[in-house]
C-alpha positions in Angstrom: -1.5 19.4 -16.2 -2.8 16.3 -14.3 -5.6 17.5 -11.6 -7.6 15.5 -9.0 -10.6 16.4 -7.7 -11.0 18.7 -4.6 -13.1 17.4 -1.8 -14.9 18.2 1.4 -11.5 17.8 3.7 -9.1 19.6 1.8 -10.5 22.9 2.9 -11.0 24.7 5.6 -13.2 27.4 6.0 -11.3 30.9 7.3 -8.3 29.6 6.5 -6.1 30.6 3.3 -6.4 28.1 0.0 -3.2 26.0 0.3 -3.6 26.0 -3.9 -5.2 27.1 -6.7 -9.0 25.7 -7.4 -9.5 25.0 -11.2 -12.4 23.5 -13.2 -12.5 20.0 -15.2 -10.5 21.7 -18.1 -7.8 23.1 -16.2 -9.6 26.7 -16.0 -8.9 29.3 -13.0 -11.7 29.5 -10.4 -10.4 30.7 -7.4 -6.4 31.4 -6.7 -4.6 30.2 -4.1 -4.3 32.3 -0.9 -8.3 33.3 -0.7 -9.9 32.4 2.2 -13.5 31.0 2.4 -15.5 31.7 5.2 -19.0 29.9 3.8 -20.2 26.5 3.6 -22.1 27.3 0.6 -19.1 28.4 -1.2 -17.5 25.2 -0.6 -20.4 23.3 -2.6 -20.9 25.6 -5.1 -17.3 24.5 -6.1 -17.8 21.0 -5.4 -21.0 21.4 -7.4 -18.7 22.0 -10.6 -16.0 19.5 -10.4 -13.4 21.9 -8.8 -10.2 20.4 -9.2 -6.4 21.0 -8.1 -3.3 20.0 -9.5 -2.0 17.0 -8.2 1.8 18.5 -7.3 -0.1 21.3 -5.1 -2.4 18.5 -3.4 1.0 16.5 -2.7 2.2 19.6 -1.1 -1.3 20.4 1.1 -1.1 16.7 2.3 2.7 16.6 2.9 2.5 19.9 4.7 -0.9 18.6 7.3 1.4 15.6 8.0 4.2 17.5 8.9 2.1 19.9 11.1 0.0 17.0 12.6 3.8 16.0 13.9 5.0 19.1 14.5 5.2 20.2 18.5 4.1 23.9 17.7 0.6 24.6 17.7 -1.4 26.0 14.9 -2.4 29.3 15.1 -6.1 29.5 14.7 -8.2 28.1 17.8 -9.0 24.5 16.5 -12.9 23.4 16.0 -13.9 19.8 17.0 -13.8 19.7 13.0 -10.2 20.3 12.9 -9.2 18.3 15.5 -10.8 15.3 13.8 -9.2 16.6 10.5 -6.0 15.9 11.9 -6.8 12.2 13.3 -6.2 10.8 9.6 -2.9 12.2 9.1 -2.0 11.8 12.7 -2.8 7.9 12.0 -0.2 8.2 9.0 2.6 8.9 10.9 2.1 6.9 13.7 1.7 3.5 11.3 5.1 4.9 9.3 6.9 5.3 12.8 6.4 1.7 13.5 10.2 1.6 13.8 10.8 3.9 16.3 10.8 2.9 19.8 7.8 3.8 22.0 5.2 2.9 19.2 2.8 1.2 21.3 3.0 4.2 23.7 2.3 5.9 20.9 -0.8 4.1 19.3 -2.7 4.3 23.2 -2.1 8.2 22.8 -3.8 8.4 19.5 -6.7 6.0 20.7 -7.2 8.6 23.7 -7.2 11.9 21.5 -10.1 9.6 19.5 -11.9 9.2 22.6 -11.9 12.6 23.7 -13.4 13.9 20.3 -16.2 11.1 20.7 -17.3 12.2 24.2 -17.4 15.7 23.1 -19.8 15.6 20.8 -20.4 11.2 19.6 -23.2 12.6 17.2 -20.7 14.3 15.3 -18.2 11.3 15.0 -20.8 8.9 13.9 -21.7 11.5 11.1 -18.3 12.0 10.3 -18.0 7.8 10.1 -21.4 7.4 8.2 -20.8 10.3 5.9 -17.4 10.0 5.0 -16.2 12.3 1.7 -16.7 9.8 -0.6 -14.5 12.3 -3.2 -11.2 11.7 -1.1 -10.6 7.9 -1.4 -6.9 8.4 -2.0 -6.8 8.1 2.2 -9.6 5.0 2.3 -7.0 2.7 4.2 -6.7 5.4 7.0 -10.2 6.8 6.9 -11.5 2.9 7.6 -9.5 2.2 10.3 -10.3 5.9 12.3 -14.3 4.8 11.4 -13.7 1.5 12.9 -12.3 2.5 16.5 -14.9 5.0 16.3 -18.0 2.5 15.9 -15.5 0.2 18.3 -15.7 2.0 20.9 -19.6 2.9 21.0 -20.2 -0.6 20.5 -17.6 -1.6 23.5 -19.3 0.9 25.2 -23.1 -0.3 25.3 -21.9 -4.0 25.5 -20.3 -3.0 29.4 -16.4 -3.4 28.1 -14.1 -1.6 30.6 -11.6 1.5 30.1 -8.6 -0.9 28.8 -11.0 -3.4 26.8 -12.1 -1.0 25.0 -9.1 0.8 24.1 -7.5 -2.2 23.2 -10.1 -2.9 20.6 -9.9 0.7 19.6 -5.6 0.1 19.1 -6.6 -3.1 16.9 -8.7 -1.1 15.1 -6.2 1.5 14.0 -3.2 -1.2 13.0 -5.7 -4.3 11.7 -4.3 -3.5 8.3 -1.2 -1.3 8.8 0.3 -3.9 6.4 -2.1 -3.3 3.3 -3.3 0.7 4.5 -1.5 1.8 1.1 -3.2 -1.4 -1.2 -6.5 -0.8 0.4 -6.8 3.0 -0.7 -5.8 1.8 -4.2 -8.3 -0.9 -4.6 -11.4 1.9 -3.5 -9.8 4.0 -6.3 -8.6 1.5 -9.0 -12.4 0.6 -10.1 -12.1 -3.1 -10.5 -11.7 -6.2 -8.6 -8.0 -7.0 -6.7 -5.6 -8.9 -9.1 -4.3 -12.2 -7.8 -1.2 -10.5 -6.0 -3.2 -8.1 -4.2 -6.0 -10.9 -2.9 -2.9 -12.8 -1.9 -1.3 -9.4 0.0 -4.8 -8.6 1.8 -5.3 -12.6 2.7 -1.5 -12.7 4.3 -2.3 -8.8 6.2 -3.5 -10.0 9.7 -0.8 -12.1 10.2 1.7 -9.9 8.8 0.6 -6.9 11.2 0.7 -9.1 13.9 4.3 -9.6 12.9 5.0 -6.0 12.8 3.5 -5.2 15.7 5.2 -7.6 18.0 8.8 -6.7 15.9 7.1 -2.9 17.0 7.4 -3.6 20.8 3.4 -4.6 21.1 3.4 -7.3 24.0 -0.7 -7.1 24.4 -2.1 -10.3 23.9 -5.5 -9.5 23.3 -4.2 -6.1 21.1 -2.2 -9.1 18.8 -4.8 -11.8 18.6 -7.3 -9.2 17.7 -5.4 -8.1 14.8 -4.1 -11.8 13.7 -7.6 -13.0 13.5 -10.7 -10.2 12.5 -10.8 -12.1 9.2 -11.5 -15.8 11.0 -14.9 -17.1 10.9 -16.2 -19.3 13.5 -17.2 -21.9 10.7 -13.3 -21.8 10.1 -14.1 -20.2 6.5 -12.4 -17.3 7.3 -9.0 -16.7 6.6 -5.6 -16.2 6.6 -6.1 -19.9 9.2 -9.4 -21.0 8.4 -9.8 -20.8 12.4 -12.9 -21.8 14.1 -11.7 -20.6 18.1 -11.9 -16.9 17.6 -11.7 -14.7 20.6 -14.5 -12.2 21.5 -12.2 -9.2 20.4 -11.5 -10.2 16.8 -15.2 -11.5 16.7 -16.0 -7.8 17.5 -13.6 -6.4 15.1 -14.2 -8.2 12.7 -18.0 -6.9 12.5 -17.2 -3.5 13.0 -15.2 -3.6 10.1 -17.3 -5.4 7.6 -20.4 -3.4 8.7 -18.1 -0.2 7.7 -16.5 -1.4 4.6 -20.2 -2.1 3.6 -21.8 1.3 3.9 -18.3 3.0 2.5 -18.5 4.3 -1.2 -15.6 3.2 -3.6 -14.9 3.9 -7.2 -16.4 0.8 -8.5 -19.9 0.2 -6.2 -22.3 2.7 -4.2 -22.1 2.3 -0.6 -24.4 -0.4 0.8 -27.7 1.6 2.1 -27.5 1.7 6.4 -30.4 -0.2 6.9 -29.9 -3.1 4.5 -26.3 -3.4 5.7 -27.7 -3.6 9.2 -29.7 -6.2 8.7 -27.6 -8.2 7.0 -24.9 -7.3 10.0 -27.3 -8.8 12.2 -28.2 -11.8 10.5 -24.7 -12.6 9.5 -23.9 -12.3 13.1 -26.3 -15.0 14.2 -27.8 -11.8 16.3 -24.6 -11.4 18.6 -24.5 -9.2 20.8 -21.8 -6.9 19.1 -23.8 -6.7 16.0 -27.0 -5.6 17.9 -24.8 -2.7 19.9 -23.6 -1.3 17.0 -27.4 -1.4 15.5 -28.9 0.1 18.6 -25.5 2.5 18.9 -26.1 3.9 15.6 -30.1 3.7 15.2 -31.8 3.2 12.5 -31.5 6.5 10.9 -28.1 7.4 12.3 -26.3 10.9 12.3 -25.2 11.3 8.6 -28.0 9.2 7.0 -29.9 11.0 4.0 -33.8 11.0 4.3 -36.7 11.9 3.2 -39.6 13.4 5.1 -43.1 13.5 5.3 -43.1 17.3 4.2 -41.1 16.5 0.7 -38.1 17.8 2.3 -34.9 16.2 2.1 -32.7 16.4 4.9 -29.5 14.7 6.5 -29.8 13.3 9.8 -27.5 15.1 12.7 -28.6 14.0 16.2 -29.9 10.9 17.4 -33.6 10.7 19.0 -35.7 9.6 21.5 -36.0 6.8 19.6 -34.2 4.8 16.8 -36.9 6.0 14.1 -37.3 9.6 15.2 -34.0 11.5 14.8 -33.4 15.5 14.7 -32.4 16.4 11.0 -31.3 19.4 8.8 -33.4 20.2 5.7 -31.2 20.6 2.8 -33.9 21.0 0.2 -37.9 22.4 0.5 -40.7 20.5 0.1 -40.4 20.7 -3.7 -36.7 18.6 -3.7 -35.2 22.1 -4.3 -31.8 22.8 -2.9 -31.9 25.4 0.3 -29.2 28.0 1.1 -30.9 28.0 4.6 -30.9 24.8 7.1 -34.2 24.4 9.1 -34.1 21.3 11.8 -36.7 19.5 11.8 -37.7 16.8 14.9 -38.9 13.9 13.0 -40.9 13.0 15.8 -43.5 15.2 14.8 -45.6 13.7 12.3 -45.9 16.3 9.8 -42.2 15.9 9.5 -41.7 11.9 10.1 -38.9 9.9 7.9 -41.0 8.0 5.2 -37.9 6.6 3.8 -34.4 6.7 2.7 -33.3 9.7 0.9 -32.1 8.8 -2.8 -30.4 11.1 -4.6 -27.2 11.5 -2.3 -25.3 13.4 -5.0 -26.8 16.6 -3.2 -25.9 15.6 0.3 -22.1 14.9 -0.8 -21.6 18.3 -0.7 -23.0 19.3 2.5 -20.2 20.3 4.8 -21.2 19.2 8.2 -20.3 22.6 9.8 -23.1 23.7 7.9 -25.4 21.4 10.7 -23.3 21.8 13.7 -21.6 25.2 13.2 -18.0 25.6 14.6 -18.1 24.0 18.1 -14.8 24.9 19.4 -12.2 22.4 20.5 
């Protein structure tokens, strides 16, 4: 029985288990059809290894693919959470329908639906960027690119970039690696550095999605140029060119997705901590402008970052502040570093409760749904 391990997004609470949940050695822990209603439950099984078996995880994935296509609706009123469920395999089948005619159409449609889950609620999507389910890495190649129009469009955003800017940066964002999405996810899971022919397929990638997308119908400049050069370097040590005239667009791109590939967790390295891989962002930058919207965009202590308070407490950030250094958070342990069923806020303004540092042990917060902090704002 081969089994992979069950992670935050492969269930959903009040709806029936699309398989059976096992532990490490193959055991029975919960069988397929029951229906969890509670956070907790969900990280007590997480808390043991839960597994499933690969065949039925195929199926799950297969099936949310198909529905994500599918022109009936689901039956159960969607949550913002299940609605940005969806965006990942949504982002699938739009990259494998790069053949069909009215892909471009297609790719400014999924860019909008992003869009419209930020401006509902943008504290949730930065959580949901920053605090990715560092379990599921079998989607990494997907997951980066929805994280990167995210942070793309806040950064656009505080920079002054108009409506079509923006979404064009957003649409190079999604498709920047359409041409290595598959090789990406395997190097996050393979645990060791990319052979030769896979550092030669990820230096060819821009230019090759460029390629596609023009063979794809895409006649937007700025969308194509973006794509062709987010790996170029001003210094012209970039690659696949060596280029040292870089438009403003890849310049941007190209630091949103660095800064996320930094702070995201992969088999072989822990994620890069926030504020480290902001600094370096910035430095990196020279200071541009880009890199100090997404700094200010995010704050310091953005929505998803573990900390530690001035009470002992450990919580997980879930709103921005007043200011960069003085968030709202949710306690997920007491002042002793004991786990809490329970999730008191705390406003880390307040000095009895201020952020005295980085929270370290992030083995806890993995497996902290977020509707435990937000509840189940509907769609």
């Amino acid at each position: 029985m081969q089994l992979v391990k069950l992670a935050l997004g492969h269930i959903r609470l009040g709806e029936p288990l699309a398989f059976a949940v096992r532990d490490a050695g193959g055991r029975l822990l919960l069988a397929r059809g029951q229906v969890l209603d509670d956070s907790a439950q969900v990280e007590a099984l997480l808390a043991r290894d839960a597994c499933v078996e690969a065949g039925e995880m195929q199926a799950l994935l297969l099936s949310r693919r198909q529905a994500a296509s599918a022109d009936d609706e689901p039956k159960r009123p969607d949550t913002i959470f299940t609605l940005w469920q969806g965006v990942v395999p949504q982002l699938d089948a739009l990259l494998r329908s790069l053949a069909e005619a009215g892909f471009a159409t297609r790719a400014d449609e999924l860019a909008r639906h992003i869009v419209s889950l930020i401006e509902r609620d943008a504290d949730i999507a930065i959580y949901l960027s920053v605090r990715p389910d560092a379990r599921d890495l079998s989607n990494y190649g997907l997951t980066h690119a929805v994280h990167c129009a995210v942070i793309g469009l806040l950064m656009a955003r505080r920079i002054g970039w108009d409506e079509r800017r923006t979404l064009t940066l957003m649409k190079a964002a999604l498709t920047m690696n359409l041409s290595a999405v598959e090789l990406q996810s395997r190097l996050a899971l393979q645990g060791e550095p990319p052979t030769s022919a896979q550092r030669a397929t990820l230096r060819a990638h821009p230019q090759q999605a460029g390629a596609r997308l023009r063979a794809a119908g895409v006649d937007d400049s700025a969308w194509l140029q973006a794509v062709e050069q987010h790996h170029e370097r001003a210094d012209g040590s970039g690659y696949p060119q060596g280029l040292t005239q870089i438009c403003e667009m890849a310049q941007a791109l190209r630091l949103v997705d660095v800064f996320m590939a930094k702070i995201s967790e992969r088999s072989d390295r822990a994620p890069l901590a926030l504020q480290l891989a902001a600094r370096q962002l910035f430095q990196e930058s020279g200071g541009s402008p880009a890199a100090a919207a997404i700094i200010k965009e995010l704050g310091i202590y953005p929505p998803g970052a573990l900390v530690q308070l001035a009470s002992g407490e450990r919580a997980i950030v879930v709103r921005r502040g007043a200011s960069a250094t003085t968030p709202l958070v949710g306690c997920i342990t007491d002042s002793k570093g004991a786990a809490i069923v329970d999730t008191p806020t705390r406003d880390t303004a307040e000095a009895a409760f201020a952020i005295v540092g980085a929270g370290a042990d992030k083995s806890l917060a993995r497996r902290v749904l977020p509707e435990r902090f937000y509840g189940l704002p509907a769609a």
